[in-house]
ChimeraX commands (.cxc) that place a marker at each C-alpha (Angstrom):
marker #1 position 135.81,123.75,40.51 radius 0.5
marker #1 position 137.78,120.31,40.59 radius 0.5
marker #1 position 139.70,119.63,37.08 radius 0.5
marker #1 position 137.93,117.31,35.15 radius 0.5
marker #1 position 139.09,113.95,34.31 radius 0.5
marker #1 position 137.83,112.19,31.10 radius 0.5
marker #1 position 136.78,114.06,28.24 radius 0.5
marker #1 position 133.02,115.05,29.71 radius 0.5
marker #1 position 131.62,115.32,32.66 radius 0.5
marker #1 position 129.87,111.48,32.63 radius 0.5
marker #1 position 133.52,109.98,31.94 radius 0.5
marker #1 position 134.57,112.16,34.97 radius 0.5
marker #1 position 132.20,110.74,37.85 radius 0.5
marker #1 position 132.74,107.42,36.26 radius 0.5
marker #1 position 136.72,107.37,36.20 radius 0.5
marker #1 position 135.94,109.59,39.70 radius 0.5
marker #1 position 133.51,106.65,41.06 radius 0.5
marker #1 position 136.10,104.18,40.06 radius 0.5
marker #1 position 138.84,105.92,41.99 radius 0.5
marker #1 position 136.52,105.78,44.77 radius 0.5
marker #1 position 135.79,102.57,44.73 radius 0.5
marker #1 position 139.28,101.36,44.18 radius 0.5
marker #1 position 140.41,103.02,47.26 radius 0.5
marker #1 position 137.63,101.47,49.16 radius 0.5
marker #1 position 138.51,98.04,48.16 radius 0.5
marker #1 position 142.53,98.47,49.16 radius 0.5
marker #1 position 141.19,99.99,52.48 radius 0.5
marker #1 position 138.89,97.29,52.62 radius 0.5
marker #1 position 141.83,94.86,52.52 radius 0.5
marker #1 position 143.63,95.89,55.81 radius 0.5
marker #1 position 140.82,97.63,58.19 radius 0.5
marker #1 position 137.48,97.30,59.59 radius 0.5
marker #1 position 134.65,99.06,57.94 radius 0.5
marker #1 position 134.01,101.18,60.71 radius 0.5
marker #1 position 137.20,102.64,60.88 radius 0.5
marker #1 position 137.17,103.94,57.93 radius 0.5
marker #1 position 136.66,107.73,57.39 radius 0.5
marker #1 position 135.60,109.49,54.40 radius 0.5
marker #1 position 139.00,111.62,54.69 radius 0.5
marker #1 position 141.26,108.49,54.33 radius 0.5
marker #1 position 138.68,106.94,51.21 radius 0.5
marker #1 position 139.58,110.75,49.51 radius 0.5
marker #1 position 142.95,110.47,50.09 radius 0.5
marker #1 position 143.71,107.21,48.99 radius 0.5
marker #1 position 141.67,108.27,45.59 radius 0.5
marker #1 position 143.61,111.22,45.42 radius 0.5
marker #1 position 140.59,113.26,45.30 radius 0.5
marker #1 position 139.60,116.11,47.87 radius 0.5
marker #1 position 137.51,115.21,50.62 radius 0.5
marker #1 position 134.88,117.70,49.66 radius 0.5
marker #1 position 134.37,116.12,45.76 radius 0.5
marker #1 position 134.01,112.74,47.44 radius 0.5
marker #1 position 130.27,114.07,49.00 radius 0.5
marker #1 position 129.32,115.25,45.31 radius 0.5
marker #1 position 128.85,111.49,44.53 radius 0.5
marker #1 position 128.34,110.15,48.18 radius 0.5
marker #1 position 126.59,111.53,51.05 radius 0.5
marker #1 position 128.47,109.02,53.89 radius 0.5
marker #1 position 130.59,106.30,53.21 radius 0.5
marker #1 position 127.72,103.75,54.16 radius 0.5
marker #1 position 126.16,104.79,50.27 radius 0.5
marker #1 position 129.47,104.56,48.77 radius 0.5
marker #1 position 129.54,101.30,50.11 radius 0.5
marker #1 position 126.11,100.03,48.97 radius 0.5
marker #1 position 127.17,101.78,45.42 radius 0.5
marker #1 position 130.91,99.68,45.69 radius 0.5
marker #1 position 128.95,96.92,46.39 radius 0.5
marker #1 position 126.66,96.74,44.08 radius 0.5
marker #1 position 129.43,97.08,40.86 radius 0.5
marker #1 position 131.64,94.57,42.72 radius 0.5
marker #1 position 129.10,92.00,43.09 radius 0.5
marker #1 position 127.81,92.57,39.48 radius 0.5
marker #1 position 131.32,92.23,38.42 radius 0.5
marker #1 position 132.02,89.25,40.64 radius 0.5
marker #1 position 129.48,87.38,39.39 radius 0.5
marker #1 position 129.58,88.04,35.96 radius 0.5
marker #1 position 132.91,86.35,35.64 radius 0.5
marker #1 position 132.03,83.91,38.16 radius 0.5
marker #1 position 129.28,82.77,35.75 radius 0.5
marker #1 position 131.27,82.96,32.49 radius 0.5
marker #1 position 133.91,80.76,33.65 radius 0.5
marker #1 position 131.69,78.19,35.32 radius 0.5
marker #1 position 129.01,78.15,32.13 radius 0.5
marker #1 position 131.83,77.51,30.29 radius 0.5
marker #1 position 132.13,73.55,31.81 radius 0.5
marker #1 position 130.13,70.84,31.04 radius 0.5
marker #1 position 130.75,68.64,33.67 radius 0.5
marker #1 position 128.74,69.37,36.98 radius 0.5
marker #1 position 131.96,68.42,39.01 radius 0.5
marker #1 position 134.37,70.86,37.07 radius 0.5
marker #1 position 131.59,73.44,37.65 radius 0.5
marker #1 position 132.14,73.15,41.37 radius 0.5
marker #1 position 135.67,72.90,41.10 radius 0.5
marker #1 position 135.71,76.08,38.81 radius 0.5
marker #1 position 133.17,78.17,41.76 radius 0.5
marker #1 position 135.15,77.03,44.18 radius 0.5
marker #1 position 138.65,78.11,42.66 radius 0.5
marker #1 position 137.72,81.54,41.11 radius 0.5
marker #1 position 135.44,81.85,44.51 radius 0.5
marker #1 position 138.90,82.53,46.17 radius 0.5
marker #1 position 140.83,84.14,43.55 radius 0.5
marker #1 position 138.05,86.83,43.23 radius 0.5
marker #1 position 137.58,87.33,46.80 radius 0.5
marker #1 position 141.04,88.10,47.41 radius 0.5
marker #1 position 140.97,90.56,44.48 radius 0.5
marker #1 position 137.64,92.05,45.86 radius 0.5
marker #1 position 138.15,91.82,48.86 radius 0.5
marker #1 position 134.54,89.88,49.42 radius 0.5
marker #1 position 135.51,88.32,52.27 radius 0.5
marker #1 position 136.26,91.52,54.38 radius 0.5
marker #1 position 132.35,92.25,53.52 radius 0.5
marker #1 position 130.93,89.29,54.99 radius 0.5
marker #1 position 130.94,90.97,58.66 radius 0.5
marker #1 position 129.92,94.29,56.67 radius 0.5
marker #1 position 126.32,93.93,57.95 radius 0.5
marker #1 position 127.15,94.06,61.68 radius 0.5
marker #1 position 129.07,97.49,61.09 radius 0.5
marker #1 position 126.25,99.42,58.86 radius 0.5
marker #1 position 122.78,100.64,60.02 radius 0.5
marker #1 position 119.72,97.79,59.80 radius 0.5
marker #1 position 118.13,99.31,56.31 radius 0.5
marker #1 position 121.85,99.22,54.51 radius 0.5
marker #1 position 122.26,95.86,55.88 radius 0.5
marker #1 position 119.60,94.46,54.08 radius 0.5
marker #1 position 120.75,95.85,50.88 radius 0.5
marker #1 position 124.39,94.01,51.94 radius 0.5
marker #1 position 122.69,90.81,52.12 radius 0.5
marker #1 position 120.63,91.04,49.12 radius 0.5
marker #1 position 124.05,91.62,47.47 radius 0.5
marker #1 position 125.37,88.31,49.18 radius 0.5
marker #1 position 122.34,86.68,48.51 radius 0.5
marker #1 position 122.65,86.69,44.63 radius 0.5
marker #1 position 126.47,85.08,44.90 radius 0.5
marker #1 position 124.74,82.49,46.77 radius 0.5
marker #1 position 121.67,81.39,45.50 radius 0.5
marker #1 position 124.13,80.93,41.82 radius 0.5
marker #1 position 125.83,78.55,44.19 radius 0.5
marker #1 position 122.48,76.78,45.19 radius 0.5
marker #1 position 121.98,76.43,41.54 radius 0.5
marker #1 position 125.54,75.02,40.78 radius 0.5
marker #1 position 124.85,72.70,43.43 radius 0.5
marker #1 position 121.08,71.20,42.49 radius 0.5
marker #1 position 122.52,70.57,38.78 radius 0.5
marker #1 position 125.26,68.75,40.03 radius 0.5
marker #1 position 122.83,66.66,42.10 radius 0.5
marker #1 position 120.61,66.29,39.32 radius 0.5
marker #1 position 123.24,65.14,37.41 radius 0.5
marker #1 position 124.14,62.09,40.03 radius 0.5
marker #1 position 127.83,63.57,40.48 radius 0.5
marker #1 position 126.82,64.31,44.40 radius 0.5
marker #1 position 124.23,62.59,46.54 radius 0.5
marker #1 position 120.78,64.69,47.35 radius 0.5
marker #1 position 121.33,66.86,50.17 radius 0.5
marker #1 position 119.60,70.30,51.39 radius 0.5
marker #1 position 121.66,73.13,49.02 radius 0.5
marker #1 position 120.36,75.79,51.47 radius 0.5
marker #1 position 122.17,73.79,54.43 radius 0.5
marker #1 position 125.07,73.89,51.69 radius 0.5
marker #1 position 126.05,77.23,50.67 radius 0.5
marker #1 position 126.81,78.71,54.06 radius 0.5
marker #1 position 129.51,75.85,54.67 radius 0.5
marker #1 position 130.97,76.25,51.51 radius 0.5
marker #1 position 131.09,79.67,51.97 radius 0.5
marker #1 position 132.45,79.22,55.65 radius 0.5
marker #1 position 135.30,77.01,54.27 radius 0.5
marker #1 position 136.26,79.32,51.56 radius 0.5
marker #1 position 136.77,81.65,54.12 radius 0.5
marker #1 position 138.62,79.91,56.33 radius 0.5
marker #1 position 140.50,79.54,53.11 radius 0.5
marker #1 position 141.45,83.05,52.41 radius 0.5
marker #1 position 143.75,83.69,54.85 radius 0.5
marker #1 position 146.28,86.43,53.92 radius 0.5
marker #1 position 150.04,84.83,53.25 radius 0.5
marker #1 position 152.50,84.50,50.91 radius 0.5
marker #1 position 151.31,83.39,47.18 radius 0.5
marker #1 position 152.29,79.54,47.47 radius 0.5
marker #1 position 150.67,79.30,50.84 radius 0.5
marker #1 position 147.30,80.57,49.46 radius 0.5
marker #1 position 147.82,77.78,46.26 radius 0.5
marker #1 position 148.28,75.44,49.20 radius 0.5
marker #1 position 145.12,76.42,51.10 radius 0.5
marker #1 position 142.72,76.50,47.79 radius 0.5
marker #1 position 144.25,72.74,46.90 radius 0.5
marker #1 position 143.09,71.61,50.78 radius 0.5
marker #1 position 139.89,74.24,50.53 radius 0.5
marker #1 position 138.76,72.46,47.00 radius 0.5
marker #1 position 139.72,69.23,48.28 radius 0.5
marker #1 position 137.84,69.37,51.69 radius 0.5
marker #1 position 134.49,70.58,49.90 radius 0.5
marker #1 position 134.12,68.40,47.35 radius 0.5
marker #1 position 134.78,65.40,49.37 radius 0.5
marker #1 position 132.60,66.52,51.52 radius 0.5
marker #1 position 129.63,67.10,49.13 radius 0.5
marker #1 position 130.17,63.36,48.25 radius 0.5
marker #1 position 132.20,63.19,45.11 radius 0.5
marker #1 position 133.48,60.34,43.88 radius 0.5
marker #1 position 137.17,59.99,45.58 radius 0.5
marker #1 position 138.40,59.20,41.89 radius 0.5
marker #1 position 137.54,63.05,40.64 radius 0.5
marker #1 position 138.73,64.94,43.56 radius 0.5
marker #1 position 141.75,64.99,41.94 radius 0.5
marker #1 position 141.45,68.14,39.63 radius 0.5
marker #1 position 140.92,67.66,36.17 radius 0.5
marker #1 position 140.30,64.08,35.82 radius 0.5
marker #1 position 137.71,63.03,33.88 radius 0.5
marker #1 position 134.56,60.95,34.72 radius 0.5
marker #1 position 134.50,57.83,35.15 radius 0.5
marker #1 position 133.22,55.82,31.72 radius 0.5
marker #1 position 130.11,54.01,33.10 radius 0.5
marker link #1:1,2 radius 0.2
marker link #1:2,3 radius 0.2
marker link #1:3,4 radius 0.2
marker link #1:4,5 radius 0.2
marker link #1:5,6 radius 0.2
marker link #1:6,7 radius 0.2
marker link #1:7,8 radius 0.2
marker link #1:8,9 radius 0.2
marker link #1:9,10 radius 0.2
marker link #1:10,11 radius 0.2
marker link #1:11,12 radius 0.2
marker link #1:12,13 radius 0.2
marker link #1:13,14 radius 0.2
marker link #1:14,15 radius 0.2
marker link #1:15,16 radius 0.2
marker link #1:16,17 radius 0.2
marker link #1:17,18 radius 0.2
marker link #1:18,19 radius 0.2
marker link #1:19,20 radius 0.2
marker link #1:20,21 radius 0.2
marker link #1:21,22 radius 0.2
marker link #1:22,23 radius 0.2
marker link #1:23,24 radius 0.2
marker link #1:24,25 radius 0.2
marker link #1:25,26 radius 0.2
marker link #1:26,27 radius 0.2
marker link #1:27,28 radius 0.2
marker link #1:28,29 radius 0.2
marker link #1:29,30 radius 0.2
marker link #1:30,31 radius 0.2
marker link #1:31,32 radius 0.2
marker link #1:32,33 radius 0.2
marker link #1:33,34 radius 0.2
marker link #1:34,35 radius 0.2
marker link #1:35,36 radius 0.2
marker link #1:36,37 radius 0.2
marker link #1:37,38 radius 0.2
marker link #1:38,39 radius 0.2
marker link #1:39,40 radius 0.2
marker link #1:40,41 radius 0.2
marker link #1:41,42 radius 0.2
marker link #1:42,43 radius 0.2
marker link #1:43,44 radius 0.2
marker link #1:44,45 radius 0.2
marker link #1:45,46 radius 0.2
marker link #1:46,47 radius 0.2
marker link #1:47,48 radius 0.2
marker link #1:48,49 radius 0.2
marker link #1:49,50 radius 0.2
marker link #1:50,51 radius 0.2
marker link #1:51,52 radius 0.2
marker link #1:52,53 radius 0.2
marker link #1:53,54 radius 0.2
marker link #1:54,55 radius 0.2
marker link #1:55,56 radius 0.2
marker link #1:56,57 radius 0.2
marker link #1:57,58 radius 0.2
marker link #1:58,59 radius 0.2
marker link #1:59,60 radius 0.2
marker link #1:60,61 radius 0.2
marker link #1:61,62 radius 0.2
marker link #1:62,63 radius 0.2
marker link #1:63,64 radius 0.2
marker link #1:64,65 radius 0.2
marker link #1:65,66 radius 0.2
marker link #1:66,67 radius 0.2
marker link #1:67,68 radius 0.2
marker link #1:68,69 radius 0.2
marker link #1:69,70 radius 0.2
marker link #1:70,71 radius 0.2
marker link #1:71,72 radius 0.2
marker link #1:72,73 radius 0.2
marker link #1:73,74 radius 0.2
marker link #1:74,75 radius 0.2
marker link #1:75,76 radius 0.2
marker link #1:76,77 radius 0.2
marker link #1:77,78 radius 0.2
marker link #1:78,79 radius 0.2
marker link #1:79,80 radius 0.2
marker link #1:80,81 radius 0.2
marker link #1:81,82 radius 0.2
marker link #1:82,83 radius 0.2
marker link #1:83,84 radius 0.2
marker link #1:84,85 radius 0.2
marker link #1:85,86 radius 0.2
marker link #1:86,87 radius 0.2
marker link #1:87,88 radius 0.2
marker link #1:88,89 radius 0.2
marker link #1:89,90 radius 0.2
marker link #1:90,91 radius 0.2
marker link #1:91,92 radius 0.2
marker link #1:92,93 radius 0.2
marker link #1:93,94 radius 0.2
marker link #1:94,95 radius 0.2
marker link #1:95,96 radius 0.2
marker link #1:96,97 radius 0.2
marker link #1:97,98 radius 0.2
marker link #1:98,99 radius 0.2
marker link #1:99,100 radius 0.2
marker link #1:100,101 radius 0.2
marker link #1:101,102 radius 0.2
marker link #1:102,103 radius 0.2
marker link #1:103,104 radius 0.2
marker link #1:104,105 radius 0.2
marker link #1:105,106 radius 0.2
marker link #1:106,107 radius 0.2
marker link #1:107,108 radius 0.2
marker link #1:108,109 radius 0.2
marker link #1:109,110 radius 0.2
marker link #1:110,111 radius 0.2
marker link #1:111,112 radius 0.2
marker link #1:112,113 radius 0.2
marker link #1:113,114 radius 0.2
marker link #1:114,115 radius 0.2
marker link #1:115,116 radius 0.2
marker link #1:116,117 radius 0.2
marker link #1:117,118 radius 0.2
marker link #1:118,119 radius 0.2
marker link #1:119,120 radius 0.2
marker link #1:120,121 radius 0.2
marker link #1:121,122 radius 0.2
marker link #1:122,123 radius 0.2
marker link #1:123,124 radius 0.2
marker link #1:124,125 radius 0.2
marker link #1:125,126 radius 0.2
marker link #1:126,127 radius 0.2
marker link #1:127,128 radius 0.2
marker link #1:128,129 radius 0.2
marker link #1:129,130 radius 0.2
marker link #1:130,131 radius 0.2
marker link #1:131,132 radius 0.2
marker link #1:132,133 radius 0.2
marker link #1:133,134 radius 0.2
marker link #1:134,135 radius 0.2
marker link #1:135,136 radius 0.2
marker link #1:136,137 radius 0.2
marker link #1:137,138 radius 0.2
marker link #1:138,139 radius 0.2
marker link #1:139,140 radius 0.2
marker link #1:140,141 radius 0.2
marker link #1:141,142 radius 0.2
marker link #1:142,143 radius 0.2
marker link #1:143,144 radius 0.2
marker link #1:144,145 radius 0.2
marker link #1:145,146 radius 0.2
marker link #1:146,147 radius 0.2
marker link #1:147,148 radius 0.2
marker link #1:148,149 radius 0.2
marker link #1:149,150 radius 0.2
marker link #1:150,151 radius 0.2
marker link #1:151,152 radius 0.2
marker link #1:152,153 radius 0.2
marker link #1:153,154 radius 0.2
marker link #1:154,155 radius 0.2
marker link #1:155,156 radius 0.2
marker link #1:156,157 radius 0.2
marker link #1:157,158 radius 0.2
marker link #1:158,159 radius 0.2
marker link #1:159,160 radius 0.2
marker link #1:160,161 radius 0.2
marker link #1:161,162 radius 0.2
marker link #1:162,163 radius 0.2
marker link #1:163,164 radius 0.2
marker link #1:164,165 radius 0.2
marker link #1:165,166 radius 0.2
marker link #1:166,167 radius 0.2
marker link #1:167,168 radius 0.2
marker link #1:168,169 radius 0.2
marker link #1:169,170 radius 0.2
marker link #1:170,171 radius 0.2
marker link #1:171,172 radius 0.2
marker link #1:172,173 radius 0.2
marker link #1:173,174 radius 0.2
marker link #1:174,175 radius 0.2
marker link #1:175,176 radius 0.2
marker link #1:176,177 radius 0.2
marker link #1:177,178 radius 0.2
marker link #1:178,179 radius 0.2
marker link #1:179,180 radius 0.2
marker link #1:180,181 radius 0.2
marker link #1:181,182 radius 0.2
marker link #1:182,183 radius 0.2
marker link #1:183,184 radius 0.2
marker link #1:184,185 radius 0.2
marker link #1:185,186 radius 0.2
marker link #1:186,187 radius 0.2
marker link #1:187,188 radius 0.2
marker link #1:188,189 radius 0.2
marker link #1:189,190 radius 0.2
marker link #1:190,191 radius 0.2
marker link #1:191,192 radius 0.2
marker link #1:192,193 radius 0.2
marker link #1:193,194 radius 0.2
marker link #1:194,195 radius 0.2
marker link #1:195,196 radius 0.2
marker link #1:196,197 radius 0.2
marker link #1:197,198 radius 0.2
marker link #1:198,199 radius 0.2
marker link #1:199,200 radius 0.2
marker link #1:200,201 radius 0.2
marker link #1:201,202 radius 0.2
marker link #1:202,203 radius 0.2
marker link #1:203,204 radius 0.2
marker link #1:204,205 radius 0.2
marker link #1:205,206 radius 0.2
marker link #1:206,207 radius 0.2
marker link #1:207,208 radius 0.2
marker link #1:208,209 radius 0.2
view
């Protein structure tokens, strides 16, 4: 019987889980899905192969399940930090920043192909995981139109862009040259979405009508 970790048996497939999932992600970071095994998953957790199928059968469901906590996670700070602005324009700016930060630390952008590399009924469940991400930037977007600080437009047209330029963004490089790309990546969008060229520069302030 594997030792136990934690002091009972729920804290052990939790902290186990998390190991899991962990190991994912940093595998995530450097290789295509399908490459992957369920050997190199268990031995970047440090956990033998044969505990890894007590909590997944394949590595699709420990996908769906690393998905799932990621994207809860994601978004839950996503939300906090852009609820916490008042100004529609400093919401986008704040989604668009954090977008990248968090997607580097997630690795979200590795995911975005997942659905090619999965079979059809776990793809759906990859792009309902997508989907929520997006539709809070369709919402970001409609209040900020609302709001006069960007012209009408279709949001639904919107959010792939965005999401395509914050992509393009995420490029891996040294620190400063990923500071460099967010700066033109925030930039780009928001001049694009027609804000005012006075608040593209970040952190200024509205303009007092």
């Amino acid at each position: 019987m594997p030792k136990i970790i934690g002091e009972c048996l729920a804290d052990h497939r939790a902290l186990t889980r998390r190991k899991l999932f962990d190991a994912l992600g940093e595998l995530l970071a450097d290789n295509p899905f399908d490459t992957i095994t369920m050997a190199q998953i268990a031995s970047r957790a440090g956990i033998g192969r044969t505990a890894v199928y007590n909590h997944f059968e394949d590595k699709e469901v420990l996908l769906l399940a690393y998905m799932k906590e990621a994207t809860s996670e994601f978004g839950t700070t996503l939300r906090a930090a852009v609820e916490a602005q008042s100004d529609p324009i400093e919401r986008l700016r704040t989604y668009i920043r954090l977008h990248l930060e968090m997607t580097d630390h997630y690795h979200i952008s590795g995911r975005l192909n997942l659905r090619d590399q999965v079979s059809r009924p776990n793809s759906g469940h990859l792009h309902d995981h997508a989907g929520a991400v997006e539709r809070y930037l369709g919402s970001i977007l409609v209040d900020a139109m609302n709001a006069g600080a960007i012209p009408k437009q279709d949001p639904r047209a919107l959010v792939p862009i965005i999401h395509a330029c914050l992509m393009g963004a995420e490029a891996p490089g040294r620190p400063t040259e990923g500071r460099a790309r967010a700066e033109v990546a925030e930039e780009f969008i928001l001049r694009a979405l027609g804000v005012e060229a006075s608040r593209i520069t970040p952190g200024r302030p509205p303009r007092a009508e």
